[in-house]
Biopython code that builds the backbone (N, CA, C, O; Angstrom):
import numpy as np
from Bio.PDB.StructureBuilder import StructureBuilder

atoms = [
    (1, "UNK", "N", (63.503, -48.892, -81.479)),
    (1, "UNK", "CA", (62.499, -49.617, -80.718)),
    (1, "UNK", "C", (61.165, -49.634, -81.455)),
    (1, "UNK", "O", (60.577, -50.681, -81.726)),
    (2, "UNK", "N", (60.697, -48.359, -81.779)),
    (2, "UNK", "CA", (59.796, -48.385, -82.636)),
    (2, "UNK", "C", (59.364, -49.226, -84.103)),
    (2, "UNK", "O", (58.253, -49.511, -84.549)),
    (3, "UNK", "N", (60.920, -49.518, -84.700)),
    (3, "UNK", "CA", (60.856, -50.430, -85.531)),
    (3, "UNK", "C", (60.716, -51.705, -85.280)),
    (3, "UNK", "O", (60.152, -52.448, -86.084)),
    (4, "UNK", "N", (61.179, -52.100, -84.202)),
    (4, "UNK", "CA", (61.222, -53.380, -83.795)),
    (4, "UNK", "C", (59.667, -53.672, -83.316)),
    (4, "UNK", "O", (59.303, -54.845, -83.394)),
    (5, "UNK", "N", (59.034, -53.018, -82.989)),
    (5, "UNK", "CA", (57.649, -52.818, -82.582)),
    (5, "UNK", "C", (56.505, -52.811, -83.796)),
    (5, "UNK", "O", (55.440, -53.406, -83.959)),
    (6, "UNK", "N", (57.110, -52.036, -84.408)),
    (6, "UNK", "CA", (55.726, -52.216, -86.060)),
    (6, "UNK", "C", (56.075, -53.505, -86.764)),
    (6, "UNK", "O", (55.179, -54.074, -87.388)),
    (7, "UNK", "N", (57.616, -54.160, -86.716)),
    (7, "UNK", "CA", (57.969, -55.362, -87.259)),
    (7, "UNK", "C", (56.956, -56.431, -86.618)),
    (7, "UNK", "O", (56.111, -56.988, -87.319)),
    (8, "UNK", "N", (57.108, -56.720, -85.048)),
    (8, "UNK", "CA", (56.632, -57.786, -84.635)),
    (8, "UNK", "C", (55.292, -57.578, -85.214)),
    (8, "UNK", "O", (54.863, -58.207, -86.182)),
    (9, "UNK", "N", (54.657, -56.667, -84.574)),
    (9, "UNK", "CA", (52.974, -56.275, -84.845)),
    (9, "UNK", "C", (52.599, -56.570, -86.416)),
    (9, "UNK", "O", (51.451, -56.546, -86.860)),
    (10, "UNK", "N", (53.500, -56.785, -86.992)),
    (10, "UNK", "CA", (53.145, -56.830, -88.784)),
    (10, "UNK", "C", (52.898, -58.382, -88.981)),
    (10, "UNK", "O", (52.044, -58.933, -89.675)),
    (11, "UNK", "N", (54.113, -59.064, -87.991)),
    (11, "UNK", "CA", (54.356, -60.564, -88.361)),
    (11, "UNK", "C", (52.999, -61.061, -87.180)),
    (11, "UNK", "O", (52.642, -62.240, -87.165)),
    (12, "UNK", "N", (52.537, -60.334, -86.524)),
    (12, "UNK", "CA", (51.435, -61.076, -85.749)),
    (12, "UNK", "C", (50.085, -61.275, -86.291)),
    (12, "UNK", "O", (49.202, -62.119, -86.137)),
    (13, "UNK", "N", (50.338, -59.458, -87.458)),
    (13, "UNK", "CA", (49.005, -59.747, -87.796)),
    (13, "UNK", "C", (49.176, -60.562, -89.150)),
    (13, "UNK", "O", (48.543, -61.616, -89.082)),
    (14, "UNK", "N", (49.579, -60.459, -89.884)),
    (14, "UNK", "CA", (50.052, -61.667, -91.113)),
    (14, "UNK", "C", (49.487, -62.707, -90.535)),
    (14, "UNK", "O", (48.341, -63.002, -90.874)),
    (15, "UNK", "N", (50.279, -63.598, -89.386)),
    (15, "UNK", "CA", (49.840, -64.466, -89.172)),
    (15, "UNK", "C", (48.619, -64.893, -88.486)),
    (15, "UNK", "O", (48.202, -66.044, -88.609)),
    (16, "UNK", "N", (48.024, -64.002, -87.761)),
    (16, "UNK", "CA", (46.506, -64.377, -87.359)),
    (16, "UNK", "C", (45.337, -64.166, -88.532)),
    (16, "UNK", "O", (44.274, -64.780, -88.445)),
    (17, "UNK", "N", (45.661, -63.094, -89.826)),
    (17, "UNK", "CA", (45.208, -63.154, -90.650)),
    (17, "UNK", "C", (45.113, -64.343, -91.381)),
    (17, "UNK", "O", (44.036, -64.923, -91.519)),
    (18, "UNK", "N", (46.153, -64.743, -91.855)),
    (18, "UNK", "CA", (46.614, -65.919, -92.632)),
    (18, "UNK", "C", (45.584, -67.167, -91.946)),
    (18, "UNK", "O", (44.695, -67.811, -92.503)),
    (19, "UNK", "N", (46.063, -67.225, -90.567)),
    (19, "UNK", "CA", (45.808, -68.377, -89.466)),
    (19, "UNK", "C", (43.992, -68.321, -90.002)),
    (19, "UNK", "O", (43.516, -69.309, -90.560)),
    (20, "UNK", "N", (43.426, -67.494, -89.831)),
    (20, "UNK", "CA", (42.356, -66.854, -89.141)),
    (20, "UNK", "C", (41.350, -67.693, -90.555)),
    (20, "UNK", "O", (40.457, -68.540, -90.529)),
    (21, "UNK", "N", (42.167, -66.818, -91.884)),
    (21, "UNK", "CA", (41.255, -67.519, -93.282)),
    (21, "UNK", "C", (41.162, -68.881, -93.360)),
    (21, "UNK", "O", (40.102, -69.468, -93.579)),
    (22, "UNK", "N", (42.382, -69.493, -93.167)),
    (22, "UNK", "CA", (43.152, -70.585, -93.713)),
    (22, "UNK", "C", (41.916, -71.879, -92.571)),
    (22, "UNK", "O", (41.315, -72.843, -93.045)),
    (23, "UNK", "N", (41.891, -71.475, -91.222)),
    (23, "UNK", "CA", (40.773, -72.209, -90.381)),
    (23, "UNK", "C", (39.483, -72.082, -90.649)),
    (23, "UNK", "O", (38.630, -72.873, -90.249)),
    (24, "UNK", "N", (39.218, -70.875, -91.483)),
    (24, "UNK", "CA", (37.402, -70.688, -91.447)),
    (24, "UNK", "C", (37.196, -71.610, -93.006)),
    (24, "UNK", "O", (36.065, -71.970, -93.332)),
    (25, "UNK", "N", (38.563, -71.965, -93.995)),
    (25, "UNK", "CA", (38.249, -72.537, -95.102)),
    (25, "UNK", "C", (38.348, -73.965, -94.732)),
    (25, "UNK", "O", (37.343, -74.616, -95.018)),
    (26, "UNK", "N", (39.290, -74.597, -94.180)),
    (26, "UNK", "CA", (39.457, -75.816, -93.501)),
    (26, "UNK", "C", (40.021, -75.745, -92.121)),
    (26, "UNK", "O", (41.118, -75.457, -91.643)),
    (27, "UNK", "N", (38.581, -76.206, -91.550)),
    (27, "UNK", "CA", (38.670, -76.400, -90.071)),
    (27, "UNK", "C", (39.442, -77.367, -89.418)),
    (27, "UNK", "O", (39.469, -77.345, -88.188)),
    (28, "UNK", "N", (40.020, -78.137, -89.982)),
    (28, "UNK", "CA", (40.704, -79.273, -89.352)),
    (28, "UNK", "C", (42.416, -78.642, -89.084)),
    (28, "UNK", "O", (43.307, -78.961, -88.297)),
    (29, "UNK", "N", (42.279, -77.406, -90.387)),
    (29, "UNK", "CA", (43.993, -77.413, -90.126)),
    (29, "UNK", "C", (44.100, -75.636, -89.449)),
    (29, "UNK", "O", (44.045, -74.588, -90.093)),
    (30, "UNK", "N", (44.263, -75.829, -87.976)),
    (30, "UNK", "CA", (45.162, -75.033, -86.903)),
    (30, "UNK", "C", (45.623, -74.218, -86.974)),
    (30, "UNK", "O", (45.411, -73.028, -86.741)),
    (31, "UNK", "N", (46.923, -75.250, -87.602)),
    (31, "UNK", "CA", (48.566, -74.206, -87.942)),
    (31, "UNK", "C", (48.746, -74.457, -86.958)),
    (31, "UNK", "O", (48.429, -75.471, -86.336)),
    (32, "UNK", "N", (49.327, -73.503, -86.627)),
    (32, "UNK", "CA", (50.768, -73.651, -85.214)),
    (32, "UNK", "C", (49.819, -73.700, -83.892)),
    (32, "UNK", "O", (50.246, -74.080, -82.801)),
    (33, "UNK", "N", (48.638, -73.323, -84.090)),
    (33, "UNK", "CA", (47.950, -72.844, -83.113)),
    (33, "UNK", "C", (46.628, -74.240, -82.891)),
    (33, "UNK", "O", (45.532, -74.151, -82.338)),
    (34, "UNK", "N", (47.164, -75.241, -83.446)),
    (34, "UNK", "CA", (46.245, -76.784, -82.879)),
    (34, "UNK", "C", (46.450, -77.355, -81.812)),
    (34, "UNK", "O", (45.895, -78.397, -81.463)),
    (35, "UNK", "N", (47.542, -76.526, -80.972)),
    (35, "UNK", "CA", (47.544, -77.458, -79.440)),
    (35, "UNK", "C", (47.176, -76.905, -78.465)),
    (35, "UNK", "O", (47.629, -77.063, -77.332)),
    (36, "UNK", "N", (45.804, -75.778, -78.991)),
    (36, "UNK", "CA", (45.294, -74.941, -78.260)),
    (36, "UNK", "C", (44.044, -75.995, -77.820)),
    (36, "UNK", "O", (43.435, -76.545, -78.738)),
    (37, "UNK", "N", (43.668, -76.271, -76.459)),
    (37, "UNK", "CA", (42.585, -76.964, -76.021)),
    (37, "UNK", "C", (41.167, -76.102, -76.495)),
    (37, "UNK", "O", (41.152, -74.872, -76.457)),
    (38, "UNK", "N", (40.317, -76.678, -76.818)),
    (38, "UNK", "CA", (38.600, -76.194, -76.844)),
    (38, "UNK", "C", (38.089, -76.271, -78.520)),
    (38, "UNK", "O", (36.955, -76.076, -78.958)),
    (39, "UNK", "N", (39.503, -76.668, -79.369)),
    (39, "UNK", "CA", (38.994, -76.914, -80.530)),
    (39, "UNK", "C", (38.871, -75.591, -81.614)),
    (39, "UNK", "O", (39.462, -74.520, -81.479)),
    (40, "UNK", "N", (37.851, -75.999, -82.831)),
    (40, "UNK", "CA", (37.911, -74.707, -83.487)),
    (40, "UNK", "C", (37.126, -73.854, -83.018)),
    (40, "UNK", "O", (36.454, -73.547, -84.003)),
    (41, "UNK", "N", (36.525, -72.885, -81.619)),
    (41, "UNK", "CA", (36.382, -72.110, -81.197)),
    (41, "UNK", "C", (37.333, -71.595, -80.697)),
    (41, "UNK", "O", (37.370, -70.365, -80.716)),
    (42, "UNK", "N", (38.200, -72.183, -80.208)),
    (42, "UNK", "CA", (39.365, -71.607, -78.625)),
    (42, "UNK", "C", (40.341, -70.972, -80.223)),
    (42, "UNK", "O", (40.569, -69.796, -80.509)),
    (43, "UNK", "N", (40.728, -72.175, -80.977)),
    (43, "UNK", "CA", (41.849, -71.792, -82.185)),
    (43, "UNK", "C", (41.388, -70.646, -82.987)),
    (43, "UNK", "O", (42.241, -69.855, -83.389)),
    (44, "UNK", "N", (40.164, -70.460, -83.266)),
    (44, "UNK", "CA", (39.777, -69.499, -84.040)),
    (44, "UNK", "C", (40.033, -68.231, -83.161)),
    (44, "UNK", "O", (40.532, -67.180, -83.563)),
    (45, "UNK", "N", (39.591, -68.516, -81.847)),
    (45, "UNK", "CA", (39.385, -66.950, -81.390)),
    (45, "UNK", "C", (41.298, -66.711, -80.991)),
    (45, "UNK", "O", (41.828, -65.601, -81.036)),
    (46, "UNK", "N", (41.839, -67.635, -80.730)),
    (46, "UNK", "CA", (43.476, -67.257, -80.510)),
    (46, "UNK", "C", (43.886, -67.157, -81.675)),
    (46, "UNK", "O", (45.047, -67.477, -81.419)),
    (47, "UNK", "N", (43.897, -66.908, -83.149)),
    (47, "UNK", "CA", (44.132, -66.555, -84.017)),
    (47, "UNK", "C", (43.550, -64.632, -84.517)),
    (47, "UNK", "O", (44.044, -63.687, -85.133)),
    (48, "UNK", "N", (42.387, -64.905, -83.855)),
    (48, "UNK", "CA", (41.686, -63.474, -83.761)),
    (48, "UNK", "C", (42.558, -62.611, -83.024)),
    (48, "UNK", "O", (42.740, -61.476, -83.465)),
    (49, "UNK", "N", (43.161, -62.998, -81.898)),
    (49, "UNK", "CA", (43.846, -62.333, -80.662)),
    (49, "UNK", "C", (45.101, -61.974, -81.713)),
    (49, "UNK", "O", (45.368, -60.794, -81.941)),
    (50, "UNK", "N", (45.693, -62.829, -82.205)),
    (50, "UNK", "CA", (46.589, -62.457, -83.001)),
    (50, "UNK", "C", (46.226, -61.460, -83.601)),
    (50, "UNK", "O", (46.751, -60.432, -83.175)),
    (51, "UNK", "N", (45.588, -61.342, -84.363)),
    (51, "UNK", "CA", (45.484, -59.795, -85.248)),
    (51, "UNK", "C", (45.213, -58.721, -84.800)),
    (51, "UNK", "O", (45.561, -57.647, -85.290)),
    (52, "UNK", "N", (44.374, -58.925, -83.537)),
    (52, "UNK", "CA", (44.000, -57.559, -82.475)),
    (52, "UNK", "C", (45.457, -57.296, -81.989)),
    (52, "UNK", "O", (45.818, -56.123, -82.092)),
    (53, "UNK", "N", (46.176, -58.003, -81.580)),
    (53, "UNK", "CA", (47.539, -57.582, -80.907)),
    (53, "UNK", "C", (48.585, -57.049, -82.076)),
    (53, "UNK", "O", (49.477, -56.224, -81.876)),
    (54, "UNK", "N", (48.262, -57.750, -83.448)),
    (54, "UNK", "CA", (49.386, -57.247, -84.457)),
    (54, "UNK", "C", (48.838, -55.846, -84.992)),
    (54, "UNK", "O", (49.617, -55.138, -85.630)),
    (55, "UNK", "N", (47.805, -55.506, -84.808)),
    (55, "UNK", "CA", (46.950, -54.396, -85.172)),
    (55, "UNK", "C", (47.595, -53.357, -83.984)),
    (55, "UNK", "O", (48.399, -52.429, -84.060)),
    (56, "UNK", "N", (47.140, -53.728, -83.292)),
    (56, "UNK", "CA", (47.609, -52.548, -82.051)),
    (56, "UNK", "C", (49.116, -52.274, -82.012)),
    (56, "UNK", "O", (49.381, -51.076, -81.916)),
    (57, "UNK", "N", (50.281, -53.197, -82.070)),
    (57, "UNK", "CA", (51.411, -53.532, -81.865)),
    (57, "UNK", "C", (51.716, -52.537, -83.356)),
    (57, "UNK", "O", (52.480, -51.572, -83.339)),
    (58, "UNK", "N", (51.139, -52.884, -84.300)),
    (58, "UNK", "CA", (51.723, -51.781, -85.694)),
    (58, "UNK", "C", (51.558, -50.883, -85.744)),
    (58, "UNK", "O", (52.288, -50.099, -86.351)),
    (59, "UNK", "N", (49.971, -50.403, -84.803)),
    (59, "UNK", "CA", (49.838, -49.117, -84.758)),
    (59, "UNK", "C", (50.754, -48.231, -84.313)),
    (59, "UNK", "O", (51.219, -47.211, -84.823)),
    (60, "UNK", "N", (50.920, -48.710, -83.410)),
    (60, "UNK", "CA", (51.975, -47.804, -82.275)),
    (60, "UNK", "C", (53.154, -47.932, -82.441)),
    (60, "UNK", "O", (53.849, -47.408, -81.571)),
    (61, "UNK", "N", (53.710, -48.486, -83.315)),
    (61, "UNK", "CA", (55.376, -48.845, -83.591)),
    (61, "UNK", "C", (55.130, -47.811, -84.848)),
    (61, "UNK", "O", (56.021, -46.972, -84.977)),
    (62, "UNK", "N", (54.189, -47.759, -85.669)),
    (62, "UNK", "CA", (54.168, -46.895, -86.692)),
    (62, "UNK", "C", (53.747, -45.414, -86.864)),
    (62, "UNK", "O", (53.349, -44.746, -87.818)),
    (63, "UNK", "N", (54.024, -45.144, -85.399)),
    (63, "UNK", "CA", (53.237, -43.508, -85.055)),
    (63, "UNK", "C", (54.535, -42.782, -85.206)),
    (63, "UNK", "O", (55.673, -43.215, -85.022)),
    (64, "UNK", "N", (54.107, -41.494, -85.609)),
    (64, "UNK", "CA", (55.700, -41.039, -85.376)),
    (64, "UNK", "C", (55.283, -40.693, -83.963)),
    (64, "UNK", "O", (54.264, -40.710, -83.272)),
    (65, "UNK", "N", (56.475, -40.393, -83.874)),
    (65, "UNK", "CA", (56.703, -39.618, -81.815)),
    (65, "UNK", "C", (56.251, -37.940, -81.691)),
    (65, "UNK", "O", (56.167, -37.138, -82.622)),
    (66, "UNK", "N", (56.136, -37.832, -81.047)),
    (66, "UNK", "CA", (55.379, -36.002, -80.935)),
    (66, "UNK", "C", (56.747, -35.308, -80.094)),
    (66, "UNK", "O", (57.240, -35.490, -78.981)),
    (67, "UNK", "N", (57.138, -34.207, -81.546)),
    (67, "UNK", "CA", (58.060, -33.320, -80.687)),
    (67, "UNK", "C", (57.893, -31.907, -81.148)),
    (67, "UNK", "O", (58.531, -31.002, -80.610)),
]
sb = StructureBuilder()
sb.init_structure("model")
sb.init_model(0)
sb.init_chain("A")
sb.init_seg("    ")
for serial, (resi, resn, name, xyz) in enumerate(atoms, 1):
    if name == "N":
        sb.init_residue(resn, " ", resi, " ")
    sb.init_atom(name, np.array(xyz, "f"), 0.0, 1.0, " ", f" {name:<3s}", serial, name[0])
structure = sb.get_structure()
């Protein structure tokens, strides 16, 4: 479970990273995330969310367990 947990969290933050540069260099291009209503504020900050969640999501998939 734990693996499956630092996996997703890795591929979330990749991609809000990725997402995140790729919009602040050219604003016109989205990515997956252009059919978000409010434009490049709403897309930028749901790309941000992405990395806060792949950040947190890796953290904790990548802890060991306490025994």
């Amino acid at each position: 479970m734990r693996t499956t947990t630092l996996v997703i969290g890795m591929i979330l933050l990749v991609y809000g990273a990725q997402g995140t540069v790729r919009q602040l260099v050219d604003h016109d291009n989205a990515g997956l995330l252009g059919w978000l209503p409010g434009g490049f504020g709403a897309q930028l900050a749901g790309h941000i969310v992405l990395v806060v969640a792949g950040l947190l999501l890796a953290g904790w998939g990548g802890r060991r367990p306490s025994h």
